[in-house]
C-alpha positions, 0 to 999 in steps of 0.5 A: 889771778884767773880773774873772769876765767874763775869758775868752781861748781857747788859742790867741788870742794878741792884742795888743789885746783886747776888754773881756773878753778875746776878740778885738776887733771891727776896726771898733770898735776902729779908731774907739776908735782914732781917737777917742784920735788926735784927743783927742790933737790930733795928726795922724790916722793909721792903725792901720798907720801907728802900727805903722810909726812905732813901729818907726820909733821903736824904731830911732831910740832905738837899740832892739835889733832883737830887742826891737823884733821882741818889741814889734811882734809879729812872728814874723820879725826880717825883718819888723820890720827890713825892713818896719817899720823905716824909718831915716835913718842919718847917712849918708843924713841927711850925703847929703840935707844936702848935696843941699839944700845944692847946690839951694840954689845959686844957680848950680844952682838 
């Protein structure tokens, strides 16, 4: 859509642009972003956030990890399994039923 205007050095390798193809002003873009959050309606969060939940999200739909890794941009599998990736397996989601359910007792609780 820039047309002519485009321009991106070698060696900026971005995720989000500017208009025309430079780097993005972080304050502007965290007011763009945050102008779309609340024209979404939803809940405000931040730009980190939204990564965590995305990665989040990947695992949750069973995304390979290494597509994952592809989509957030990170140079180490680590990062992404280990940081961004935060998952609930059935095992942990049996364990907190079960807790709950022994809370709710009304000889324990």
């Amino acid at each position: 859509m820039a047309g002519d205007h485009w321009h991106q050095n070698p060696d900026q390798d971005v995720i989000f642009s500017s208009e025309h193809g430079g780097l993005t002003d972080p304050v502007g873009f965290s007011r763009t972003f945050d102008r779309l959050v609340k024209g979404a309606g939803v809940r405000r969060i931040t730009v980190r956030l939204a990564r965590h939940t995305c990665g989040t999200l990947l695992a949750f739909l069973k995304v390979r990890p290494k597509v994952a890794q592809a989509i957030l941009r990170h140079s180490q599998i680590s990062m992404t399994m280990d940081v961004y990736t935060h998952v609930a397996g059935d095992s942990e989601r049996e364990a907190v039923a079960m807790l709950a359910e022994l809370l709710e007792d009304p000889l324990i609780g």
